[in-house]
C-alpha positions, 0 to 999 in steps of 0.5 A, spaced: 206 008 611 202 011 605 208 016 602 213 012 598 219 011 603 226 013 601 230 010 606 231 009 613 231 015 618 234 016 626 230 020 630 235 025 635 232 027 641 236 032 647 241 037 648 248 035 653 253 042 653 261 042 651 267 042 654 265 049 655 259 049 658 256 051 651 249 046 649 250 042 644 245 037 640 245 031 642 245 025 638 240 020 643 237 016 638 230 015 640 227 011 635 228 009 627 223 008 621 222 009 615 221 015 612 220 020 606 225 025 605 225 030 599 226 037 596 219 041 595 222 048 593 228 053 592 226 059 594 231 065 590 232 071 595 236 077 595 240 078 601 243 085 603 249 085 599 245 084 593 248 076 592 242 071 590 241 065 594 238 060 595 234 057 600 232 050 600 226 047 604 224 039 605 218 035 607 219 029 611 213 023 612 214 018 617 209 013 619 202 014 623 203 014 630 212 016 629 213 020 636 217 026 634 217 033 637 219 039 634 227 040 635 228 033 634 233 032 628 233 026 623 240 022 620 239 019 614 242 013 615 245 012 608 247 019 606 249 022 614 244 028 613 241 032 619 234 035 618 231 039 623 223 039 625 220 045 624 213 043 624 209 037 624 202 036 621 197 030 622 191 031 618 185 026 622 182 022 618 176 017 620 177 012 614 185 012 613 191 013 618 195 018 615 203 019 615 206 024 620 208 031 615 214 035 618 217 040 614 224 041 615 231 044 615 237 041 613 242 042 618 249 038 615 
């Protein structure tokens, strides 16, 4: 992994239903690595009642070869957190192997 890890991530994979046949995530871990996780930008908006607010983005680096699917969620295992994977980038590079780039969405 090139990017400096900042912890242990799980990553969740699939969907059961509730009680009242409702889907719900679910918590099937499908592997656990290694990963960066941090904060890359707030952007202010206005919402229709006139009230800023902020939205908050997350740029996530797992190793080369990490197999995660847009939708799956990552638990970091120190503080709990849930990510959602919006979007996962790989850069191709004949000389180096690059980390997995995902943007994601703080789901807790």
């Amino acid at each position: 992994m090139r990017a400096v890890p900042t912890g242990y991530v799980e990553i969740l994979r699939g969907a059961t239903t509730d009680d009242y046949g409702d889907p719900v995530d679910g918590d099937t871990v499908v592997g656990r690595v290694l990963a960066s996780v941090l904060e890359q930008r707030v952007q202010p908006t206005t919402g229709a009642d006139d009230r800023v607010q902020q939205v908050y983005t997350y740029t996530g680096r797992l190793p080369h070869g990490t197999d995660v699917q847009e939708g799956d969620r990552l638990r970091d295992t120190a503080s709990g957190m849930i990510y959602v994977i919006d979007n996962i980038s790989t850069v191709n590079n004949p000389v180096q192997r690059n980390d997995v780039r995902l943007d994601l969405r703080r789901a807790t």
